[in-house]
N, C-alpha and C positions, 0 to 999 in steps of 0.2 A: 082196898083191893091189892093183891097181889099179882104182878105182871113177871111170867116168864119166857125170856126172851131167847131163841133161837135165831145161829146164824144162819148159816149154809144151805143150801137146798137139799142138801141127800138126808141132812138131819133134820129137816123141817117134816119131809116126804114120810122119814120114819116113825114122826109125832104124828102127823096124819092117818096114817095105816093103824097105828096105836088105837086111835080112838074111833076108827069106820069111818073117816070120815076125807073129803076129797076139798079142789079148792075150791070148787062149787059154795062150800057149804061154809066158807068164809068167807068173813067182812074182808073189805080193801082199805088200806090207808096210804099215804105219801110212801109207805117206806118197803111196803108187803103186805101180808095178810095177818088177819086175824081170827079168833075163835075165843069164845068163854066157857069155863067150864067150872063144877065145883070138885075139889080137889081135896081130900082129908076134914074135911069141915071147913074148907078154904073156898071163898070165890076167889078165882085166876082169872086171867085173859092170858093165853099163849098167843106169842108173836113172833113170826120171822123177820129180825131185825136186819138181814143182810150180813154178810161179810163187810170187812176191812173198819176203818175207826168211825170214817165219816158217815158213815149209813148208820152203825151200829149205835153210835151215838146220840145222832138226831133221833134215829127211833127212839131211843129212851125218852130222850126230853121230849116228843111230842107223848107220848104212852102217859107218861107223869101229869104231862099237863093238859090231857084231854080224860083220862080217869083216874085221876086224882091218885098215884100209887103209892101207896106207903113202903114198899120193899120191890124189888127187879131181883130175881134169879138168873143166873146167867149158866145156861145150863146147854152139855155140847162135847164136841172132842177137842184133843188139844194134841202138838207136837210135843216127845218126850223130849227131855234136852240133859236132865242128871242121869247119869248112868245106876245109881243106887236107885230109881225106880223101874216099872215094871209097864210094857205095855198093857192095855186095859185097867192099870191102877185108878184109881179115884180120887182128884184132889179139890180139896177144899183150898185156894190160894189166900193166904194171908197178908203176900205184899204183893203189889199190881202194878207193873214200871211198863214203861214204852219206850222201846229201846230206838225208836229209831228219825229221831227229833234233832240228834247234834250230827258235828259234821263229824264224819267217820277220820280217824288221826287229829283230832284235837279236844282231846279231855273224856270223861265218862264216854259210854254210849249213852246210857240212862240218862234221861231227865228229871233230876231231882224234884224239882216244882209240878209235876206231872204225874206226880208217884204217889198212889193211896196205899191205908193197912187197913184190914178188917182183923179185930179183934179175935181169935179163935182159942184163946189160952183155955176157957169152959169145954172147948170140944174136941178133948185129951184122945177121943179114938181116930180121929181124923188124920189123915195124910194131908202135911200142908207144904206151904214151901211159896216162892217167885215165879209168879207166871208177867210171860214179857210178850206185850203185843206190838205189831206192826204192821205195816198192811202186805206185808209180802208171808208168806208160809216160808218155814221153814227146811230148806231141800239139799242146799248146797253144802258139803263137808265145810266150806269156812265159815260160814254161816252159825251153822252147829259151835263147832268151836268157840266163835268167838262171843255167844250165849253163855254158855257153858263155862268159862273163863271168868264171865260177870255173874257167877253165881245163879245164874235161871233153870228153874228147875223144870219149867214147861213153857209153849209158846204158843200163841193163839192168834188173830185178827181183829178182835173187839173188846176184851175182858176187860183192860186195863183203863178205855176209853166210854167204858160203858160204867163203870164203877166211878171216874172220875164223875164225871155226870151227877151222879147218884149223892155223891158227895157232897158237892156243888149246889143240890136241892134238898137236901138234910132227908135223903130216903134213904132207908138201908138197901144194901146189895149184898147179897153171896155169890160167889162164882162157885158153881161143881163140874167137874171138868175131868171126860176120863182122859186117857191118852190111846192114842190108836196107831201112833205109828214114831219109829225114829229115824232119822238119815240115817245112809248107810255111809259106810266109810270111802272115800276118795270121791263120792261123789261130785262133778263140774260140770259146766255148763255142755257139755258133748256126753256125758252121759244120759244118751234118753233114752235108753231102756233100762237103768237102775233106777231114772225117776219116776220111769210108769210104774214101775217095779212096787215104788212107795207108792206110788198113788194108790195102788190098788189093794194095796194092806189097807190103807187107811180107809176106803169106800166099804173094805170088808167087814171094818171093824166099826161102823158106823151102827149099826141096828144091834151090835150087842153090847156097846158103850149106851146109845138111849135108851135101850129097857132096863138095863142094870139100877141107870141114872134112875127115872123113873120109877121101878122097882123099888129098888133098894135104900136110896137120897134122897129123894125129891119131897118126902113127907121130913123128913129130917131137919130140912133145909127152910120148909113153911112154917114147921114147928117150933123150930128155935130161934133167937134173937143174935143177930151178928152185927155188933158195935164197929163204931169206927174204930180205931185204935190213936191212941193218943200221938202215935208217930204223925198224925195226918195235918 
């Protein structure tokens, strides 16, 4: 079985409207809900795995080891963080780090030992790149920056920690992942109306990032096979 895993509630809210369906009409587990469904000649279980790493990632390992999953899709929005992409783009991330593990002013951000690759060299039309999770979102101009500087092409709260996992129990994972919103410039902790400002791109962009995903990926994503990469 294939298990695809949502975080956040606005993007759970938009899978549910997706398919008619309320939280009535789903299962409960430790971590959120659930629902089954058959999917391109695929059986799924779609799950809202929560936000931030430690949700995200117990859901996985309970998902796997209560219906036996052979692959986790990890499917949702993400913060943009390279300026050469585009808000609403679509990526397929090929390295998955978590920036936020060392002590900030001494050495990397990134945790090497914590860092997976998925293979994508076979899936030449794809937008790929470094998506870097943390449990905090991405809001603050230095924030941004300092992303960005490390090479991160997008940023999220569970991919990297949801893929480790995956890793860990020899299931495959893809993350597809649109972007819905980027910091804006000078943003700091006293600007709170340039960060509702984002917030509210991002909530906008939330149901046409899921049907895209949906639409246009999501059968892509079940149909094809995504190796680990030998970096791993």
């Amino acid at each position: 079985m294939v298990g695809i895993s949502i975080a956040c509630t606005k993007e759970w809210e938009c899978v549910l409207e997706r398919f008619g369906l309320s939280s009535e009409d789903c299962r409960q587990y430790p971590f959120g809900e659930y629902f089954k469904k058959e999917l391109s000649g695929e059986e799924v279980i779609i799950y809202k795995c929560g936000s931030k790493k430690a949700n995200s990632s117990a859901a996985a390992q309970y998902m796997i080891d209560h219906f036996q999953l052979s692959k986790i899709i990890v499917a949702g929005t993400c913060a943009g963080i390279d300026p050469d992409y585009n808000t609403l783009d679509i990526v397929f991330p090929d390295r998955l780090v978590q920036y936020d593990c060392n002590i900030p002013g001494f050495g990397k951000i990134i945790k090497d030992s914590l860092s997976v690759y998925i293979d994508t060299d076979s899936h030449k039309d794809l937008k790929t790149g470094t998506i870097g999770t943390a449990d905090k979102p991405v809001v603050l101009w230095s924030d941004y920056n300092t992303l960005k500087y490390n090479g991160i092409t997008v940023a999220d709260t569970e991919s990297a920690a949801i893929a480790y996992v995956c890793r860990a129990n020899g299931v495959e994972c893809v993350v597809v992942k649109g972007i819905s919103d980027y910091p804006e410039e000078v943003i700091g902790p006293e600007d709170t109306d340039l960060i509702m400002e984002q917030y509210n791109t991002f909530v906008a962009n939330i149901p046409i990032i899921m049907n895209d995903i949906f639409d246009n990926y999501l059968e892509y994503a079940l149909k094809n096979r995504f190796n680990w990469n030998s970096h791993s």
